[in-house]
N, C-alpha and C positions, 0 to 999 in steps of 0.2 A: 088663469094665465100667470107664470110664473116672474117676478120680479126683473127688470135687467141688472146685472152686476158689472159692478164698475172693472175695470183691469187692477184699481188697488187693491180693493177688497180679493181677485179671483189671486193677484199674486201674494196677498196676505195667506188664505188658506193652502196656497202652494206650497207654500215655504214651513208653515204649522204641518200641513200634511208630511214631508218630507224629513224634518227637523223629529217628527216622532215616529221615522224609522232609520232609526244606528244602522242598521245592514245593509244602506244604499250607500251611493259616494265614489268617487274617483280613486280616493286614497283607500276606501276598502277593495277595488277591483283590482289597481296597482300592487296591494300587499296579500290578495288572495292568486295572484299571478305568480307573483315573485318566491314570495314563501311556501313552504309545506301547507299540505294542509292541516286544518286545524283539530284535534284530538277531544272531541266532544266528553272525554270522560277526566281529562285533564286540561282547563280550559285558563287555569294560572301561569302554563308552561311555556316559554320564550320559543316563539317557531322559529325554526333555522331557514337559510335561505334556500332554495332549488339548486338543484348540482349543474343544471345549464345556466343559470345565472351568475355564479360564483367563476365558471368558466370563461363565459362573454367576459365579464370586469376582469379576470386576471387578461385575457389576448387582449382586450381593449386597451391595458397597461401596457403592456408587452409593445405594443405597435406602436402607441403614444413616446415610450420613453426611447423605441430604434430613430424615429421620427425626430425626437427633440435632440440626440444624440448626433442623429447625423447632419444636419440642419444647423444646430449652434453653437456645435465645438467640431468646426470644419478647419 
């Protein structure tokens, strides 16, 4: 019959199993979204951002600065 495991020790080895794999994470899904993909034969090279990406942030600007423009120099 196998030992019971406390919740520290289960969320000890959660964190060690996790911590020794780099390719998971929030911030990797976030910048595997956003950015190109990445070029397995050049892996030193600065990935640029997505061409619907780069377009949202300029309209998002665009709307933001009509908004503050017309809003607080009325």
């Amino acid at each position: 019959m196998p030992t019971p495991v406390t919740a520290k020790e289960a969320y000890t080895a959660l964190r060690q199993n996790l911590r020794s794999r780099p390719d998971l994470g929030l911030g990797k899904a976030v910048a595997g979204c956003v950015l190109e993909p990445p070029n397995p034969f050049e892996p030193g090279v600065v990935r640029k951002p997505q061409r619907w990406f780069v377009l949202l942030c300029i309209i998002s600007l665009v709307a933001l600065g009509a908004f503050v423009y017309f809003n607080c120099w009325n």
